[in-house]
PDB file of N, CA, C and O in Angstrom, chain B, residues numbered from 101:
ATOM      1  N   UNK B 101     128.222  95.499 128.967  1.00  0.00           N
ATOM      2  CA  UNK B 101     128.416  94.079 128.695  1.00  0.00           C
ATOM      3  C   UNK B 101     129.837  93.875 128.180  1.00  0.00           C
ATOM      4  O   UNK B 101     130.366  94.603 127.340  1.00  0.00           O
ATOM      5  N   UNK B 102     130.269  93.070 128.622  1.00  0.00           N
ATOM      6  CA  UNK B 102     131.848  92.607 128.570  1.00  0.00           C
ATOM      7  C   UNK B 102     132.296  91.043 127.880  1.00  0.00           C
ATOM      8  O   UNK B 102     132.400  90.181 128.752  1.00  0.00           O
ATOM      9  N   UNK B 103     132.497  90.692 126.855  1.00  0.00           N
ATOM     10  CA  UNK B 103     133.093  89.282 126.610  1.00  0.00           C
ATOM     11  C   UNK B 103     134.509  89.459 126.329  1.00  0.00           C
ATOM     12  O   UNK B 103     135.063  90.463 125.881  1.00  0.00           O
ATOM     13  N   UNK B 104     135.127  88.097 126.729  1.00  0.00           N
ATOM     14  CA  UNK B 104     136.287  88.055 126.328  1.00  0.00           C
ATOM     15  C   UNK B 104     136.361  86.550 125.652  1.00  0.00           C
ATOM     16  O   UNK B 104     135.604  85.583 125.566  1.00  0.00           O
ATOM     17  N   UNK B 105     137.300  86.791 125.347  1.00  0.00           N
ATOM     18  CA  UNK B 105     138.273  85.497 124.534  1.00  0.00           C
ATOM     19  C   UNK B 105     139.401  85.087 124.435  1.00  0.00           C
ATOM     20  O   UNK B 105     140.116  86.050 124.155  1.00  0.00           O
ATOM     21  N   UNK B 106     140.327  83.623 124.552  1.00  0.00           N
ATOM     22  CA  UNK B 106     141.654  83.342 124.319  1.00  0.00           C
ATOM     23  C   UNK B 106     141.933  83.585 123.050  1.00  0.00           C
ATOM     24  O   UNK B 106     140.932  83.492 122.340  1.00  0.00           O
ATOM     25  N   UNK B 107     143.463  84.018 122.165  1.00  0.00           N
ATOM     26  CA  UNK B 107     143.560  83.677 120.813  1.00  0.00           C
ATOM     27  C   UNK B 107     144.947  83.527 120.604  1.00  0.00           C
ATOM     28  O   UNK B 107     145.566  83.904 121.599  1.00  0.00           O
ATOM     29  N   UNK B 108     145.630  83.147 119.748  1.00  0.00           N
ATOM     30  CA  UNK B 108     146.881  83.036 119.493  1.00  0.00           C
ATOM     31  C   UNK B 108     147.036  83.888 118.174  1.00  0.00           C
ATOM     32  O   UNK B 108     146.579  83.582 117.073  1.00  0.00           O
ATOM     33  N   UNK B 109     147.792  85.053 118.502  1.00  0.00           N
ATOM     34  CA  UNK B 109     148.240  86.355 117.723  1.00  0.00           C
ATOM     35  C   UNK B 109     148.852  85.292 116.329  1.00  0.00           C
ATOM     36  O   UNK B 109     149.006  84.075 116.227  1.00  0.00           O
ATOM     37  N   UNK B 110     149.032  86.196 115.597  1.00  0.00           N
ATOM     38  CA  UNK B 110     149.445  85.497 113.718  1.00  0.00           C
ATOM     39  C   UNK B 110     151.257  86.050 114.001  1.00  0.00           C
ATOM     40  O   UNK B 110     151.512  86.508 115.115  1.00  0.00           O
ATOM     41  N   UNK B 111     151.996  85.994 113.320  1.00  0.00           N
ATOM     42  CA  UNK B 111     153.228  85.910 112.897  1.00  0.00           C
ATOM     43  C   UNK B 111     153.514  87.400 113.313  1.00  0.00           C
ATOM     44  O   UNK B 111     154.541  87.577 113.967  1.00  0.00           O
ATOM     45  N   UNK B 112     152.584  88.705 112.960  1.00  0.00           N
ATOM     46  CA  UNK B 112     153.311  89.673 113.125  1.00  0.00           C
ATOM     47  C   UNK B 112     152.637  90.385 114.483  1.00  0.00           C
ATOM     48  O   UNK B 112     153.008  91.501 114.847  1.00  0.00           O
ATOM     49  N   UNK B 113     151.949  89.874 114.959  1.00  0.00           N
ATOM     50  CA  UNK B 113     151.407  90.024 116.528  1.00  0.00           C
ATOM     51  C   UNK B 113     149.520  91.300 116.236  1.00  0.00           C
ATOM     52  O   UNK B 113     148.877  91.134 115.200  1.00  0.00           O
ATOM     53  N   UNK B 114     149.202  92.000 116.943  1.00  0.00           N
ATOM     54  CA  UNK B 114     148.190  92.793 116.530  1.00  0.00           C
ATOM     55  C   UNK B 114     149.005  94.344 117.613  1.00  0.00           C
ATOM     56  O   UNK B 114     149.642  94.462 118.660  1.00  0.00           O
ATOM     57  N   UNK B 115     148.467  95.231 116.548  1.00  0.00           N
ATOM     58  CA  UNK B 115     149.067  97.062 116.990  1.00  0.00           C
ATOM     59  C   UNK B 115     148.049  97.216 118.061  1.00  0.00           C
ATOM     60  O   UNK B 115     146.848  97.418 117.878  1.00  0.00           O
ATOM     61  N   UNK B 116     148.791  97.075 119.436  1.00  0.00           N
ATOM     62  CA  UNK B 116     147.943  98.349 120.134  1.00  0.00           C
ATOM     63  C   UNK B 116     148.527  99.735 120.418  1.00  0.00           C
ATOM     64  O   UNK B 116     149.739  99.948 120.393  1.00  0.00           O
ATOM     65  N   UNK B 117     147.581 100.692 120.696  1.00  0.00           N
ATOM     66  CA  UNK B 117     147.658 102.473 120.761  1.00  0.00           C
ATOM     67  C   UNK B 117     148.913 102.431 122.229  1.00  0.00           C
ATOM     68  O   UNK B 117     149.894 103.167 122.328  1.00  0.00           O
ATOM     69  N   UNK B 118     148.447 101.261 123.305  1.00  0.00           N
ATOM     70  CA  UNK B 118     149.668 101.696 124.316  1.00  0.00           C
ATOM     71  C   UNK B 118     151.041 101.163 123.961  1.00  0.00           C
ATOM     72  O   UNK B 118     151.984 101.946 123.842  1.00  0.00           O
ATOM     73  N   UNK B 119     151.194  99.800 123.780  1.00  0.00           N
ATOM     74  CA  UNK B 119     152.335  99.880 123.662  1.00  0.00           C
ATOM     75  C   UNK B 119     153.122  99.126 122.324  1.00  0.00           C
ATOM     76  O   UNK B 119     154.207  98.550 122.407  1.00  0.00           O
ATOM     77  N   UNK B 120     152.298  99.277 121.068  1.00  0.00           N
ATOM     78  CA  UNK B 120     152.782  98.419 120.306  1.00  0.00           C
ATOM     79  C   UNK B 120     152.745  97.511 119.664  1.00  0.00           C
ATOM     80  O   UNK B 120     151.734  97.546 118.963  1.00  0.00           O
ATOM     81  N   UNK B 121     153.229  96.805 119.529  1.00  0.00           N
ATOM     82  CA  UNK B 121     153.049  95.362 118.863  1.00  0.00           C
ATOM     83  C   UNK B 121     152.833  93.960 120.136  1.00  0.00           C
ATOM     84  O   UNK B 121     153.713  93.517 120.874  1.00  0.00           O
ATOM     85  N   UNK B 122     151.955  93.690 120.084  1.00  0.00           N
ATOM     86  CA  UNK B 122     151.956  92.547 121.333  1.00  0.00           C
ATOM     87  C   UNK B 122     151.776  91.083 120.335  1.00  0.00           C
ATOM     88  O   UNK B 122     151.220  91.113 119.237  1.00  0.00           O
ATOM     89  N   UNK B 123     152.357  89.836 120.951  1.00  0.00           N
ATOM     90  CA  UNK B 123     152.395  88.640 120.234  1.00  0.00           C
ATOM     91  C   UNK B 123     152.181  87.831 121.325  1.00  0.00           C
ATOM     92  O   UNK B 123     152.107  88.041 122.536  1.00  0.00           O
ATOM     93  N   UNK B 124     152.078  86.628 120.458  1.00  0.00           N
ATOM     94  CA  UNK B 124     151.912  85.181 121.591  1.00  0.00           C
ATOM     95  C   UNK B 124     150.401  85.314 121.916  1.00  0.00           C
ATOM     96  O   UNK B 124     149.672  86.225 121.522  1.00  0.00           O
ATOM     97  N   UNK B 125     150.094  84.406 122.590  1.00  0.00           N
ATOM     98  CA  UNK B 125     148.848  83.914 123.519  1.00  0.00           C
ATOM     99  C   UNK B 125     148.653  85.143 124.004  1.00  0.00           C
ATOM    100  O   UNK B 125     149.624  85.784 124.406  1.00  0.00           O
ATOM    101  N   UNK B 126     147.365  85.673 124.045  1.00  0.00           N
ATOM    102  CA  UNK B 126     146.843  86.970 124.243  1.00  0.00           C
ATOM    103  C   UNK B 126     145.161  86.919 124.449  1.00  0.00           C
ATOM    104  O   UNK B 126     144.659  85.836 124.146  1.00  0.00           O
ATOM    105  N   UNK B 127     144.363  87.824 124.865  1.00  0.00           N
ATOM    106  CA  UNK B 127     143.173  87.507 125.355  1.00  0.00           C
ATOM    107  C   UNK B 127     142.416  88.742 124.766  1.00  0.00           C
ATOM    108  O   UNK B 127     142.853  89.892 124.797  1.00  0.00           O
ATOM    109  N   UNK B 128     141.533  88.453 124.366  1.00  0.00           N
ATOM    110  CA  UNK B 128     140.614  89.754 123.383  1.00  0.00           C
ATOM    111  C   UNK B 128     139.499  90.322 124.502  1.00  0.00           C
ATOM    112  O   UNK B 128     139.021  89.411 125.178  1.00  0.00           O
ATOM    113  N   UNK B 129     139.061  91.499 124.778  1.00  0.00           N
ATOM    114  CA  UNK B 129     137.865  91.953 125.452  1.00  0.00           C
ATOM    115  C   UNK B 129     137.367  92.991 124.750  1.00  0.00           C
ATOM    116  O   UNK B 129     138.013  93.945 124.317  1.00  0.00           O
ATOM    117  N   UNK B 130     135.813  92.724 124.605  1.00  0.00           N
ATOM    118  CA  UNK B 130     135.113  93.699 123.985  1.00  0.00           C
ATOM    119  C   UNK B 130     134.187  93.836 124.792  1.00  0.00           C
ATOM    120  O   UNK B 130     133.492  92.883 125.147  1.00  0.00           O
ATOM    121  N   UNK B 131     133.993  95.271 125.296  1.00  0.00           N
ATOM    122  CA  UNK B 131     132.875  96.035 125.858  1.00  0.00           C
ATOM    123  C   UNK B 131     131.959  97.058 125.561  1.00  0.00           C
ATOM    124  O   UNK B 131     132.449  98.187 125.602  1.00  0.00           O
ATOM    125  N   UNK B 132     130.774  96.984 125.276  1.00  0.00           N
ATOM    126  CA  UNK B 132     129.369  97.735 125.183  1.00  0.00           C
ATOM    127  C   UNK B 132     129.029  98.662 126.242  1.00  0.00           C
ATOM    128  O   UNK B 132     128.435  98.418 127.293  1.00  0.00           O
ATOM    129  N   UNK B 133     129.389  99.519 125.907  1.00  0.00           N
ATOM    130  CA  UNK B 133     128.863 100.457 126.272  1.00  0.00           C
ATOM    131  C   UNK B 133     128.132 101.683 125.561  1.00  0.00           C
ATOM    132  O   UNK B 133     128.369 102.020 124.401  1.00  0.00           O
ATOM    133  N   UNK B 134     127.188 102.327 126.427  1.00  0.00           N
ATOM    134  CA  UNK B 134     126.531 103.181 124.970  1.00  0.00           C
ATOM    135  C   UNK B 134     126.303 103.519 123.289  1.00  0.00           C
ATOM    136  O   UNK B 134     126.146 104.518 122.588  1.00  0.00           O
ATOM    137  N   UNK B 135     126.380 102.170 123.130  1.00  0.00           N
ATOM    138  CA  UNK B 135     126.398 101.592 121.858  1.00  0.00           C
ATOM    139  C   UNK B 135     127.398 101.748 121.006  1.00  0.00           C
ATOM    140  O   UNK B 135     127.241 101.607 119.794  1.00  0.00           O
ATOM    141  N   UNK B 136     128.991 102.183 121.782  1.00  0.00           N
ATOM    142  CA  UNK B 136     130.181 101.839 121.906  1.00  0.00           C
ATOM    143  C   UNK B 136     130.888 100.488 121.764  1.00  0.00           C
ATOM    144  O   UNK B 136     131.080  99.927 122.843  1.00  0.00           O
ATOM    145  N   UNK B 137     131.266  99.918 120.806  1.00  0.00           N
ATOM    146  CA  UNK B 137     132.188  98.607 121.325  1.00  0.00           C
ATOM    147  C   UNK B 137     133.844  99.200 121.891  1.00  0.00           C
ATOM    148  O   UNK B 137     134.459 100.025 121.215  1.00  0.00           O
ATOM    149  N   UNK B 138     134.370  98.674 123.115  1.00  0.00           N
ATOM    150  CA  UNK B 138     135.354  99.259 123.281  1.00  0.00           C
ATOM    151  C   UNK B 138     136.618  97.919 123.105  1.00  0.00           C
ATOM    152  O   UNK B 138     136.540  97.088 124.010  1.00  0.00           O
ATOM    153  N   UNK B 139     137.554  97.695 122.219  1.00  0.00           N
ATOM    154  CA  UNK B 139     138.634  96.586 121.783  1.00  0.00           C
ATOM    155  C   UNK B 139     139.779  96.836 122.612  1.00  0.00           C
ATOM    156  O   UNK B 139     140.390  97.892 122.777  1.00  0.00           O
ATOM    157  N   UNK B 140     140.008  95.505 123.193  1.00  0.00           N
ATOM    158  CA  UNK B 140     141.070  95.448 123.956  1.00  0.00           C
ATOM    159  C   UNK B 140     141.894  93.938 123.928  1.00  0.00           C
ATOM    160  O   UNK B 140     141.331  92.890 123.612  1.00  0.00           O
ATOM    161  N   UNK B 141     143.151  94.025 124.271  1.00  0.00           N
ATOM    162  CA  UNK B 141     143.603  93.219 124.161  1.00  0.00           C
ATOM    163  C   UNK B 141     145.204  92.646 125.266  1.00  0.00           C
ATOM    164  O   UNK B 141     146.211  93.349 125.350  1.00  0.00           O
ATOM    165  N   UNK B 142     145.097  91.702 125.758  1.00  0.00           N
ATOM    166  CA  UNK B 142     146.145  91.886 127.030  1.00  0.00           C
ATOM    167  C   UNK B 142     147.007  90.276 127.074  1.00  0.00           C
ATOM    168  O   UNK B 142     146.558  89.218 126.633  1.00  0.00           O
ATOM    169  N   UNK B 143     148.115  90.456 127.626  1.00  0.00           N
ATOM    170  CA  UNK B 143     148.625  88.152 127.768  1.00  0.00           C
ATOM    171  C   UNK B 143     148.274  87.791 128.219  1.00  0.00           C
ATOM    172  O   UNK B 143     148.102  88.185 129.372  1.00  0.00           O
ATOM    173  N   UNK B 144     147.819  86.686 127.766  1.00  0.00           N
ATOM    174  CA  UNK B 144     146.646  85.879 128.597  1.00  0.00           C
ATOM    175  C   UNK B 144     147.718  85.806 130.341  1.00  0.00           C
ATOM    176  O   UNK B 144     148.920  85.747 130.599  1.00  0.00           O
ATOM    177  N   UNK B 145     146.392  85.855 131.193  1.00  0.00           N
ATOM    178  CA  UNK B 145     146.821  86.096 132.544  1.00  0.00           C
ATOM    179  C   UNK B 145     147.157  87.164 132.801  1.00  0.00           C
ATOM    180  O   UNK B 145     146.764  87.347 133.953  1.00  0.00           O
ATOM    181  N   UNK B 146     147.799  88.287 132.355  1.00  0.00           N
ATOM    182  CA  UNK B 146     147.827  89.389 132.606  1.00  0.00           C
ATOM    183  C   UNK B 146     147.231  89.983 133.316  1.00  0.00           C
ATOM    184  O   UNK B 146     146.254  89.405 133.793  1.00  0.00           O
ATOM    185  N   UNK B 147     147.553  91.718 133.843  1.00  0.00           N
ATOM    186  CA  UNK B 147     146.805  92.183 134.381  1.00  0.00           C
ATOM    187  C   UNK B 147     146.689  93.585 134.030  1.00  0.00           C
ATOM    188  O   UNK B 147     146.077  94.432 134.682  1.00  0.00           O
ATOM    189  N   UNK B 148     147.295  93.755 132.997  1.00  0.00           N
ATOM    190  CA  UNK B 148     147.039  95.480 131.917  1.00  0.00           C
ATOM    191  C   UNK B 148     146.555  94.910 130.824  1.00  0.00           C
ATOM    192  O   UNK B 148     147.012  93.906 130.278  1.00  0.00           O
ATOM    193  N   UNK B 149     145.180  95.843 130.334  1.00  0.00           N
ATOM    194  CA  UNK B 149     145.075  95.526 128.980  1.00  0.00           C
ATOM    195  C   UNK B 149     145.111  96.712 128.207  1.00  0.00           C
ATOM    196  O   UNK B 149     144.937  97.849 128.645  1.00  0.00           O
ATOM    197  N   UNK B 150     145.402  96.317 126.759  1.00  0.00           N
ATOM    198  CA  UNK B 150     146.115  97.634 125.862  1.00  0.00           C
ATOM    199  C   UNK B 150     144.709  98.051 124.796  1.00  0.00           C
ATOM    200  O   UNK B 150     143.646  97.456 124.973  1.00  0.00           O
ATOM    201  N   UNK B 151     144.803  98.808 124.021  1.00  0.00           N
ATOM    202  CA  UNK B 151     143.323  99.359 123.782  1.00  0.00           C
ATOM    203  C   UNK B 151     143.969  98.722 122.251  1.00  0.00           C
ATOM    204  O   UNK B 151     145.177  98.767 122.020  1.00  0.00           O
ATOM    205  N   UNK B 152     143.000  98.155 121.305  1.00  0.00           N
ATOM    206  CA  UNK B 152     143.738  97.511 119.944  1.00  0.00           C
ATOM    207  C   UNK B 152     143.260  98.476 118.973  1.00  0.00           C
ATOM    208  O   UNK B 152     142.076  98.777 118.824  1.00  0.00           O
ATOM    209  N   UNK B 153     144.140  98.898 118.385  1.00  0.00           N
ATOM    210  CA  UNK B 153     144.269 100.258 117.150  1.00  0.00           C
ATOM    211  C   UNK B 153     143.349  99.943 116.440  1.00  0.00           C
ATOM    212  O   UNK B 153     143.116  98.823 115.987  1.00  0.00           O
ATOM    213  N   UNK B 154     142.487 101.362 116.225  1.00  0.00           N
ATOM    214  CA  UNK B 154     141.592 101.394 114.965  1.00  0.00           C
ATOM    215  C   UNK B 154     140.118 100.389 115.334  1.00  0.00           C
ATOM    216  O   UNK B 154     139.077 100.484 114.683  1.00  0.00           O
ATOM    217  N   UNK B 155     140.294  99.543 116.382  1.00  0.00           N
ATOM    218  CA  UNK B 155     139.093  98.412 116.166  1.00  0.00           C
ATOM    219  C   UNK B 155     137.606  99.062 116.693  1.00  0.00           C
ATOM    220  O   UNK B 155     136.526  98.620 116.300  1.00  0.00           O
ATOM    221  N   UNK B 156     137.770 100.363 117.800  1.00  0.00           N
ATOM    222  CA  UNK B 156     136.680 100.551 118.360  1.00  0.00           C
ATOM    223  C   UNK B 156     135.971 100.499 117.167  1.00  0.00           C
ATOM    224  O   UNK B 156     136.300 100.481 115.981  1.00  0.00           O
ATOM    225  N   UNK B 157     134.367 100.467 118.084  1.00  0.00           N
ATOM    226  CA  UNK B 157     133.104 100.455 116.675  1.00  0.00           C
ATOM    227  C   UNK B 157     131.919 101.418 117.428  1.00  0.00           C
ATOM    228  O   UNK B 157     131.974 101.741 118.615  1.00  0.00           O
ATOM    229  N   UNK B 158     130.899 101.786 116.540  1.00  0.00           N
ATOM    230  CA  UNK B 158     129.576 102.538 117.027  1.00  0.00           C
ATOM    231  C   UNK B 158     128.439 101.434 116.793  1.00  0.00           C
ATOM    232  O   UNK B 158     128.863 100.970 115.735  1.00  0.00           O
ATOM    233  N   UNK B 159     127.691 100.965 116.973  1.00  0.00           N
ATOM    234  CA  UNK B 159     126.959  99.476 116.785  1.00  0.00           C
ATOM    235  C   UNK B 159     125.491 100.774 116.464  1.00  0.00           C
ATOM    236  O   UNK B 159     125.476 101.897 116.970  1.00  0.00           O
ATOM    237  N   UNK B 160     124.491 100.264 115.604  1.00  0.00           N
ATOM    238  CA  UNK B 160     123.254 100.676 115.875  1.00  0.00           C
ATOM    239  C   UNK B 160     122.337  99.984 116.106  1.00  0.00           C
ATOM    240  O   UNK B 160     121.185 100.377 115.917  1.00  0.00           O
ATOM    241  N   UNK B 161     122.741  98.284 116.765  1.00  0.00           N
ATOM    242  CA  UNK B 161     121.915  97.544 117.472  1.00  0.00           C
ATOM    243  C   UNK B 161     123.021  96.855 118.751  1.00  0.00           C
ATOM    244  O   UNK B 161     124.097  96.302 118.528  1.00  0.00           O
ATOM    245  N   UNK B 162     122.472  97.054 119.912  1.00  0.00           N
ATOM    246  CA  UNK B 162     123.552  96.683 121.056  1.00  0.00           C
ATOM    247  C   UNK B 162     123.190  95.062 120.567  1.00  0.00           C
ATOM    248  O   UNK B 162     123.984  94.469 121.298  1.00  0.00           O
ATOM    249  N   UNK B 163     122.496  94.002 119.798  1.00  0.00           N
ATOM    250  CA  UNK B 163     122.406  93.182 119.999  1.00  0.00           C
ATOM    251  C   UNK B 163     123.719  92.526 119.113  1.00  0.00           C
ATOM    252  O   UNK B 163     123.644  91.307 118.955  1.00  0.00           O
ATOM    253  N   UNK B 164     124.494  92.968 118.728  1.00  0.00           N
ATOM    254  CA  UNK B 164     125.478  93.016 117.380  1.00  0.00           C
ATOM    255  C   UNK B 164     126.647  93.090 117.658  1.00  0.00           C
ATOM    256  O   UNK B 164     127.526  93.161 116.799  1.00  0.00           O
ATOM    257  N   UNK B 165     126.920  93.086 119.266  1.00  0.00           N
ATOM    258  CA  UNK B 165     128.723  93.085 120.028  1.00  0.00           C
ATOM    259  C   UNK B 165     128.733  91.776 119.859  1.00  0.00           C
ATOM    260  O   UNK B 165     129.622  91.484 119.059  1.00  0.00           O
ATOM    261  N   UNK B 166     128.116  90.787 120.268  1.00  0.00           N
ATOM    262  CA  UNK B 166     128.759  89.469 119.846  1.00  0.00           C
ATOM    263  C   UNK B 166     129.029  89.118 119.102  1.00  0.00           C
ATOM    264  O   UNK B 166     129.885  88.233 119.062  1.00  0.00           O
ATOM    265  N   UNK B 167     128.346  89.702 117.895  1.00  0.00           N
ATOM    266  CA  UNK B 167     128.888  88.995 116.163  1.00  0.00           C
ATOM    267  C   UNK B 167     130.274  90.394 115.932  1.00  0.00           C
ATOM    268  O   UNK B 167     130.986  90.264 114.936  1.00  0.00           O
ATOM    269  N   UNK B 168     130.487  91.367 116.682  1.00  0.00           N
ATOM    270  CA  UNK B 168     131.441  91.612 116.207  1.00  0.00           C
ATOM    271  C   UNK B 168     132.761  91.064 116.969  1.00  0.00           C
ATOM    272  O   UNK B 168     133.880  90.890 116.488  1.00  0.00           O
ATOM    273  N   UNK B 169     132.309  90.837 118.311  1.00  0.00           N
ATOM    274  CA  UNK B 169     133.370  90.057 119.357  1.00  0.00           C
ATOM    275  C   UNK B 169     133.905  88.786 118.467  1.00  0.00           C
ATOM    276  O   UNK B 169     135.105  88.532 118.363  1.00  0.00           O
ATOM    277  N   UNK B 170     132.720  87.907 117.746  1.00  0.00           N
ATOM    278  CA  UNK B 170     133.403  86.590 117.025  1.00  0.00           C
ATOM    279  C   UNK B 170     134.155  87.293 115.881  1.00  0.00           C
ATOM    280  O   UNK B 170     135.242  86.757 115.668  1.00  0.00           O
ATOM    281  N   UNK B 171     133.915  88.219 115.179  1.00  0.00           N
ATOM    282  CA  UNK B 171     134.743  88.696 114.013  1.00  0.00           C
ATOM    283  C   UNK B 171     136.095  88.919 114.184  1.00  0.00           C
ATOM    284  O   UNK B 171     137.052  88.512 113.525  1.00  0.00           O
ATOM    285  N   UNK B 172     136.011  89.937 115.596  1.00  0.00           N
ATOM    286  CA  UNK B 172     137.675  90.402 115.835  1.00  0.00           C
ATOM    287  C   UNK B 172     138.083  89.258 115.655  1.00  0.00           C
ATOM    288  O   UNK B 172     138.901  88.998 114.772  1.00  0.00           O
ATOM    289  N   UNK B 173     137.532  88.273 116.549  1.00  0.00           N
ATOM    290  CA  UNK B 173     138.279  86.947 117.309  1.00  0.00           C
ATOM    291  C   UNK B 173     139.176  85.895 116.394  1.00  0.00           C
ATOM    292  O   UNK B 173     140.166  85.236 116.714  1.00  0.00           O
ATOM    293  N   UNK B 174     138.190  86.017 114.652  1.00  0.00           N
ATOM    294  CA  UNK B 174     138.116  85.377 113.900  1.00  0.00           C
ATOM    295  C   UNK B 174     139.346  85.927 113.192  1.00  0.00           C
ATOM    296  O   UNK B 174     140.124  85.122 112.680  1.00  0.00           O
ATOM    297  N   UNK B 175     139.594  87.287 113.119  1.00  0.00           N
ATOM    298  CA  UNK B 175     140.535  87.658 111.983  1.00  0.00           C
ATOM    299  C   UNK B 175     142.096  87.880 113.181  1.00  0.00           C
ATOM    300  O   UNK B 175     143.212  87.651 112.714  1.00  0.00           O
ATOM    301  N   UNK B 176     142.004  88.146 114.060  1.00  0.00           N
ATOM    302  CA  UNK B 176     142.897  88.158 114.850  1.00  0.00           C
ATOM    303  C   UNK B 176     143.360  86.477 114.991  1.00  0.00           C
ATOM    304  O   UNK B 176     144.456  86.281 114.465  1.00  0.00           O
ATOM    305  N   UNK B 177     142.979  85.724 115.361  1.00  0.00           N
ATOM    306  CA  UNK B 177     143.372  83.922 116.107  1.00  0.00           C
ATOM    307  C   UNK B 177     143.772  83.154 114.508  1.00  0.00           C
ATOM    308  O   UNK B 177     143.052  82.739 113.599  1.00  0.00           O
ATOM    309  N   UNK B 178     145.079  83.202 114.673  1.00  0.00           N
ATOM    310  CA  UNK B 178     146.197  83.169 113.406  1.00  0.00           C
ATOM    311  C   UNK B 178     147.139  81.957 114.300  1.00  0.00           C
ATOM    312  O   UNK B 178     148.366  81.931 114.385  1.00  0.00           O
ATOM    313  N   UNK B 179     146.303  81.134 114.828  1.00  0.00           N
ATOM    314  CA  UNK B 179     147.825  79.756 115.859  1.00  0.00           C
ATOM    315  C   UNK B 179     148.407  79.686 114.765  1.00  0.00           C
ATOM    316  O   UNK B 179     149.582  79.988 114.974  1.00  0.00           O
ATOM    317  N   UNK B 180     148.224  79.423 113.554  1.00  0.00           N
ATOM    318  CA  UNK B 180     149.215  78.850 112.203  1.00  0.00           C
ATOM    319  C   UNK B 180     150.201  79.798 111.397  1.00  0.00           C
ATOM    320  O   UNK B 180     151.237  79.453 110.828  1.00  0.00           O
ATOM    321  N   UNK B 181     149.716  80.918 111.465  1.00  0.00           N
ATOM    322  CA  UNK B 181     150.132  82.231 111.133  1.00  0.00           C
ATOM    323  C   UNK B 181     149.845  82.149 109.586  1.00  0.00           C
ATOM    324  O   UNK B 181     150.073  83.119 108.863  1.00  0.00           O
TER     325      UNK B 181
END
């Protein structure tokens, strides 16, 4: 299971493992797998997405990626900074 989301990065952008610091309008994806959440993050429209440092998770209810999908979403989406 796969959701994504639009967000607007905060002032100092969010660390990903490939390349860094990414900023601006950016698009969040979180995927379930084997009770895996896997965090990703890419510019909106894009077509590479970068893996976001530290966020993977182990869930012990698969029903629980969406409340963590709104969490990233929540502490990451900084339009005001």
């Amino acid at each position: 299971m796969t959701l994504t989301s639009l967000f607007k990065a905060g002032p100092g952008g969010v660390m990903t493992d490939d390349v860094g610091v990414v900023t601006g309008d950016l698009e969040l994806r979180t995927t379930l797998a084997g009770g895996t959440v896997t965090v990703e993050v890419r510019y909106e429209g894009a077509d590479e997405w970068y893996r976001l440092s530290a966020a993977d998770c182990q869930l012990v209810n698969d029903k629980d990626h969406e409340a963590v999908h709104h969490a990233l979403l929540g502490v990451l989406n900084r339009p005001e900074g």
